[in-house]
BAFI-3210 file (N, C-alpha, C; in Angstrom, 3 decimals, decimal comma, padded with zeros to 6 digits):
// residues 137
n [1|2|3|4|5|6|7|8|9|10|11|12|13|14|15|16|17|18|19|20|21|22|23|24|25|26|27|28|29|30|31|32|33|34|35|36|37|38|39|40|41|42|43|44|45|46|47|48|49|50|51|52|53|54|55|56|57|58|59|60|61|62|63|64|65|66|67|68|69|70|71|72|73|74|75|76|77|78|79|80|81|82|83|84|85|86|87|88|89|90|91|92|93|94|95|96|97|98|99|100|101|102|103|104|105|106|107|108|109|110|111|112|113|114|115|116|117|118|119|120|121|122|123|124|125|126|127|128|129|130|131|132|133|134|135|136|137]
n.u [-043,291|-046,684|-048,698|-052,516|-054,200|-057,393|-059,305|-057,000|-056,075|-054,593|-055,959|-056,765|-057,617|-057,853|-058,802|-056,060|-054,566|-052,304|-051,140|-049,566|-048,324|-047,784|-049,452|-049,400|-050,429|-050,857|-052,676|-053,565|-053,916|-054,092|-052,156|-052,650|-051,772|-052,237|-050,861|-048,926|-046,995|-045,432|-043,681|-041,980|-042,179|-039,760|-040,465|-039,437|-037,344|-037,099|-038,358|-036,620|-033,420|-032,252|-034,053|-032,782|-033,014|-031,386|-032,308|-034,891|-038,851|-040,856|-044,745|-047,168|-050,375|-051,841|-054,536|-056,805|-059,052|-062,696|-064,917|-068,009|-070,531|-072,270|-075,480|-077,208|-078,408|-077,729|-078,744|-081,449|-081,532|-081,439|-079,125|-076,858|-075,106|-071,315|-068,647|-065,039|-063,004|-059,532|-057,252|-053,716|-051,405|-048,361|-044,992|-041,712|-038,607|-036,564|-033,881|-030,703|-029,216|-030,083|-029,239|-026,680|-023,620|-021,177|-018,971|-016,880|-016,733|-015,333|-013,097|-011,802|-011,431|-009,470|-007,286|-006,632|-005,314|-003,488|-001,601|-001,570|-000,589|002,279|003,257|003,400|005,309|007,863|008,673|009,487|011,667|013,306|013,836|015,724|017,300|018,694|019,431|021,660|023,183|024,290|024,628|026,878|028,824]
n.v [-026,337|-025,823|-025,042|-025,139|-022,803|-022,838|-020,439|-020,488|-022,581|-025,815|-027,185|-029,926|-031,963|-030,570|-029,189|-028,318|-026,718|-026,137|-024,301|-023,562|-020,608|-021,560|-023,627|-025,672|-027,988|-029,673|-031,341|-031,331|-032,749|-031,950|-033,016|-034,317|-032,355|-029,914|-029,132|-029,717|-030,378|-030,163|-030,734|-028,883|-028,225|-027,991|-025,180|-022,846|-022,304|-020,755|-020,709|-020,882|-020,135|-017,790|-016,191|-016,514|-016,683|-016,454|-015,201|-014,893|-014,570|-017,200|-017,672|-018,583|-020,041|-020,700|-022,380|-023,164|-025,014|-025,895|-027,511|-027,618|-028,929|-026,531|-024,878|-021,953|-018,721|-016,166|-013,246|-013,642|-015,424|-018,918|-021,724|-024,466|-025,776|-024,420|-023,604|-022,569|-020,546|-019,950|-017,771|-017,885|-016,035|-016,138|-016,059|-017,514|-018,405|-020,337|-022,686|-022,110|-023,618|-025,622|-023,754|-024,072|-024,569|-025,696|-025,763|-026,268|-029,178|-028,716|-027,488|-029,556|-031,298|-030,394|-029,426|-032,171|-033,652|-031,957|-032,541|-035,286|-035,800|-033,752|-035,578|-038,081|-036,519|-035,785|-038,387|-039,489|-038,026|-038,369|-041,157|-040,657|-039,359|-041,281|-043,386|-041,500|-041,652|-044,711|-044,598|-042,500|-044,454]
n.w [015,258|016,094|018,747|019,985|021,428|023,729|025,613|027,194|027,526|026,479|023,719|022,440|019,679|017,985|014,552|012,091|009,681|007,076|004,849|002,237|-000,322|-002,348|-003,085|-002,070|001,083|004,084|006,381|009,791|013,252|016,249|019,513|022,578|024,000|022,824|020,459|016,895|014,674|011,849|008,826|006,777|002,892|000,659|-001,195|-001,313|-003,471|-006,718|-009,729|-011,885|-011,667|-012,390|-010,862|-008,089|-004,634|-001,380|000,211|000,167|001,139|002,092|002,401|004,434|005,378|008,365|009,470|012,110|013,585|015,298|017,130|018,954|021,217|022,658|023,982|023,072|022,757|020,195|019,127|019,645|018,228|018,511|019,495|018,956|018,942|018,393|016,210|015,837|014,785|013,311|011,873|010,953|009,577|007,958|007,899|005,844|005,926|003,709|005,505|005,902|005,311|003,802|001,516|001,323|000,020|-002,165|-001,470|000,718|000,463|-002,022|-001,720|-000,015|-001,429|-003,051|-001,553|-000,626|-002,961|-003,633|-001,628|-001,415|-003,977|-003,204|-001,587|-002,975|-004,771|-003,147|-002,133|-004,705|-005,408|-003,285|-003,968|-006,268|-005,438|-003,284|-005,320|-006,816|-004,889|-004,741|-007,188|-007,203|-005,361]
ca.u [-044,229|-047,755|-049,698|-053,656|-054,975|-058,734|-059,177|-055,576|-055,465|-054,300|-056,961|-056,495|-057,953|-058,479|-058,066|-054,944|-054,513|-051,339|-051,206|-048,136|-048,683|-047,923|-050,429|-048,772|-051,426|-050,998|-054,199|-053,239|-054,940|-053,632|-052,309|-053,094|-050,997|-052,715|-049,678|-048,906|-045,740|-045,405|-042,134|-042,603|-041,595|-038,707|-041,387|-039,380|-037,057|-037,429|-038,364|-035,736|-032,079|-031,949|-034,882|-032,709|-032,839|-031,249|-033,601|-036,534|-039,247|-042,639|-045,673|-048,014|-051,716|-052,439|-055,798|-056,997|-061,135|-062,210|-066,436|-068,265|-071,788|-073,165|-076,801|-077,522|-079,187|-077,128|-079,122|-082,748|-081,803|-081,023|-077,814|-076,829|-073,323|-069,966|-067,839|-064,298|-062,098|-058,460|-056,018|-052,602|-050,742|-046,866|-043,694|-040,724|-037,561|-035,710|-032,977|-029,392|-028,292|-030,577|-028,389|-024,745|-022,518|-020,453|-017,352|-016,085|-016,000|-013,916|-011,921|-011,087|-010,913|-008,472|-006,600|-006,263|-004,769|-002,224|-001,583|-001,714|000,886|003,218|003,614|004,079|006,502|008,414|008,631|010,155|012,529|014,065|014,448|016,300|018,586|018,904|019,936|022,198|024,241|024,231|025,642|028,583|029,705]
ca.v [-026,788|-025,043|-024,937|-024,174|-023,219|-022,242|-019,939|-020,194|-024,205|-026,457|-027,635|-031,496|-032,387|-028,984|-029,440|-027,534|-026,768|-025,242|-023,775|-022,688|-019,693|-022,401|-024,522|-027,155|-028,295|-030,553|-031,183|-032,275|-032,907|-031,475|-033,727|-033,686|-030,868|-028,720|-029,238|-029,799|-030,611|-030,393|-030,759|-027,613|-028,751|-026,699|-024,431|-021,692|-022,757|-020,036|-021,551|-020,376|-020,028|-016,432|-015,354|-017,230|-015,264|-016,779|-013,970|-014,969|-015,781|-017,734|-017,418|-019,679|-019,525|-021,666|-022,525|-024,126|-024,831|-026,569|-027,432|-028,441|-028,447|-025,362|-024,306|-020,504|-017,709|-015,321|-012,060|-013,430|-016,990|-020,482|-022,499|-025,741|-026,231|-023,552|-023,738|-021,687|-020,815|-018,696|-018,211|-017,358|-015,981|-016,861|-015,656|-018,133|-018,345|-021,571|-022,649|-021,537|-025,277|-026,134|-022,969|-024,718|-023,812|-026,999|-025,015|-027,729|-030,264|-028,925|-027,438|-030,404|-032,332|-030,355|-029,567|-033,682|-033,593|-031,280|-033,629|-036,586|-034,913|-033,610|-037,205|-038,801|-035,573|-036,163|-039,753|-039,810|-036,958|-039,583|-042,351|-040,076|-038,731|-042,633|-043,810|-041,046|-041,766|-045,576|-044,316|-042,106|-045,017]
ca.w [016,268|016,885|019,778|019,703|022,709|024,117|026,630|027,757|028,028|025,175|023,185|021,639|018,853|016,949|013,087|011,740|008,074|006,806|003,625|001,662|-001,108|-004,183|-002,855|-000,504|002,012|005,247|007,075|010,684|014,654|017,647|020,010|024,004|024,896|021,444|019,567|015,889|014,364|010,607|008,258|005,542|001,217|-000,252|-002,217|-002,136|-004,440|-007,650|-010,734|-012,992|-010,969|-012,296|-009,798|-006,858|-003,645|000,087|001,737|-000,541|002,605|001,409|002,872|004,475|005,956|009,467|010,061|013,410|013,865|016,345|017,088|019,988|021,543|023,221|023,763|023,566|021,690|019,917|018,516|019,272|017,369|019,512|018,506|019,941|018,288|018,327|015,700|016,040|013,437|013,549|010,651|011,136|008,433|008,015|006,709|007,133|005,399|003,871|006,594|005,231|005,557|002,125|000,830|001,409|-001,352|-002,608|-001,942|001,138|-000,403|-003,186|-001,106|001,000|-002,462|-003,881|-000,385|-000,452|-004,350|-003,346|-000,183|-002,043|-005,039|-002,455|-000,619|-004,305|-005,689|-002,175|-002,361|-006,000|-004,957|-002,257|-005,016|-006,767|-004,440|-003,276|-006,521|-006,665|-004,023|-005,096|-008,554|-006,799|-004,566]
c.u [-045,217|-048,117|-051,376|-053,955|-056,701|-058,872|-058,078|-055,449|-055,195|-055,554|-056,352|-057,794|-058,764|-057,613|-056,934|-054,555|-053,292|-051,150|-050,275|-048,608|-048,400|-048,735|-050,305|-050,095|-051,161|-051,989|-053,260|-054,247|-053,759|-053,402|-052,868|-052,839|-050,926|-052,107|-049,417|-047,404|-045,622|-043,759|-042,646|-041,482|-040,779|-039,223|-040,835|-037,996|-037,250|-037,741|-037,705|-034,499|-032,033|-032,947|-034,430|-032,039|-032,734|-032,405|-034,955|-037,216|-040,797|-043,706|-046,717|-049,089|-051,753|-053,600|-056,377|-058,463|-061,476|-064,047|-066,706|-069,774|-071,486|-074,278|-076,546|-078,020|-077,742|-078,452|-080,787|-082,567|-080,686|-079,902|-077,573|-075,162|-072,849|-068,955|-066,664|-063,303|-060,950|-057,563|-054,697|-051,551|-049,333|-046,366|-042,450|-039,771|-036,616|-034,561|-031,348|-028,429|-028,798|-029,577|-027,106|-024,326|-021,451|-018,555|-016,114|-015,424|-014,979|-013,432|-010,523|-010,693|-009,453|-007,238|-005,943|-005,883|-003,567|-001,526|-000,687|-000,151|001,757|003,809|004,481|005,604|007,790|009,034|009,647|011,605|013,827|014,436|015,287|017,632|019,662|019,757|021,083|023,614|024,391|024,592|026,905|029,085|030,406]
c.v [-025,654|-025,655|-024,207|-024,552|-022,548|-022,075|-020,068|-021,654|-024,836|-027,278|-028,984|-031,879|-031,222|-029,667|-027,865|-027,721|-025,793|-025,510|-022,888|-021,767|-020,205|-023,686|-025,645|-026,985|-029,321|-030,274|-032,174|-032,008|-032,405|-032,726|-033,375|-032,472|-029,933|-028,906|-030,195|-029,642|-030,594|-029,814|-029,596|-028,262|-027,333|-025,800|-023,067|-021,327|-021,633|-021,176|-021,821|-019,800|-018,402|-015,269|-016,179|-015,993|-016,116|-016,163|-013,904|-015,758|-015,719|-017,724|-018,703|-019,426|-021,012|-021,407|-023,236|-023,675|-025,878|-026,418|-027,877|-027,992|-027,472|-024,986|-022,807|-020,205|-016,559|-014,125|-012,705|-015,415|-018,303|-021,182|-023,296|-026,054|-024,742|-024,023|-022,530|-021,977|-019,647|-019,050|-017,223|-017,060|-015,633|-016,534|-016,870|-018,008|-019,891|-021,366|-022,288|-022,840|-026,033|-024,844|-023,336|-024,770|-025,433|-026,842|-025,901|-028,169|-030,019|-028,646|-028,399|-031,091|-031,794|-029,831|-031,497|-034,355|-033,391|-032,182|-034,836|-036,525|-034,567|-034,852|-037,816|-038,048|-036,123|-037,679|-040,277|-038,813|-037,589|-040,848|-041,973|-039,737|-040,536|-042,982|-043,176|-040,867|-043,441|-045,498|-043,920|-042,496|-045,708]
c.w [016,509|018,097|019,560|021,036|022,640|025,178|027,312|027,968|026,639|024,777|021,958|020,951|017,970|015,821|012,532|010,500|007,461|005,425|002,796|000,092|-002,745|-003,926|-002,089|000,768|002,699|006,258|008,481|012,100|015,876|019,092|021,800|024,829|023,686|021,068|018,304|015,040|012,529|009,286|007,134|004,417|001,313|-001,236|-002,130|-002,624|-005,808|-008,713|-011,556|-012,285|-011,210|-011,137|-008,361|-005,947|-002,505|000,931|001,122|000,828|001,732|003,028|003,401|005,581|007,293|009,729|010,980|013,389|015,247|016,595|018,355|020,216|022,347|022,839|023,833|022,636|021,178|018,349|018,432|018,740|018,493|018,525|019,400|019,788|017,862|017,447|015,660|015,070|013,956|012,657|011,628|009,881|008,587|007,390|007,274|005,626|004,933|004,532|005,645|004,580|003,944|001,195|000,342|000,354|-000,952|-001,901|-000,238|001,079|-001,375|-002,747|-000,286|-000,227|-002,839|-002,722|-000,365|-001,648|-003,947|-002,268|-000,976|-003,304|-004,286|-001,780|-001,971|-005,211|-004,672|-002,526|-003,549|-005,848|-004,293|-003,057|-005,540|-005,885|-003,781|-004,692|-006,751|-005,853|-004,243|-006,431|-008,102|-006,042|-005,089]
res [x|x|x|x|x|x|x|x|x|x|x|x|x|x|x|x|x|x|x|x|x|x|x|x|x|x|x|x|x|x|x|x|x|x|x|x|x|x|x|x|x|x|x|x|x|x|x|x|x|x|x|x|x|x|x|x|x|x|x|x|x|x|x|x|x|x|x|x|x|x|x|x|x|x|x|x|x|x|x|x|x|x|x|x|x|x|x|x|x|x|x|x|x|x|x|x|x|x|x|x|x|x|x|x|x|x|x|x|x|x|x|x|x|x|x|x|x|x|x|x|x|x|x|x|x|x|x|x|x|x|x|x|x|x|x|x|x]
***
């Protein structure tokens, strides 16, 4: 979630351009209370598993503009229209949760093998012993 404000109040309907360092681009608008919400792609991802890094953090450029009328002079020359521009430049980190290691699930799989094999080894153990005593009566 951004926020763009002007002069300390939230400014609605400033354009907001976020820009990830392999080229990902979402163009979005600021709603009434300046604010900008945008989901970020898995771009940082390596290309080749042998350059894979948890603490690899990608980069990304925010740009907020934002125009309006105003009359004035600036340096001698008259202007009627203000255009305002501000980048913000970004480090962020994929969340740990796209990281998750499989290791769980197999665990619980093969925790619920062993489970599953112990009930059935058990089980046949007691037929046996049954039978057993139904032979030496």
């Amino acid at each position: 979630m951004l926020q763009v404000l002007l002069k300390g109040a939230p400014l609605a309907g400033a354009a907001v351009t976020v820009r990830s360092e392999k080229g990902w681009t979402r163009q979005l608008t600021t709603d009434a209370q300046g604010k900008v919400s945008v989901q970020l792609v898995q771009d940082a991802y390596p290309a080749r598993w042998e350059l894979f890094s948890r603490d690899r953090r990608g980069r990304l450029l925010v740009t907020a503009s934002h125009e309006y009328e105003e009359a004035g002079t600036l340096d001698g020359q008259p202007y009627e229209r203000v255009k305002l521009v501000t980048t913000l430049p970004w480090r962020y980190s994929t969340p740990r949760s796209a990281y998750s290691s499989q290791a769980w699930g197999l665990g619980l799989t093969v925790l619920t093998v062993f489970v599953a094999g112990g009930g059935v080894f058990l089980s046949r153990e007691r037929r046996k012993a049954r039978r057993a005593r139904l032979v030496a009566q």
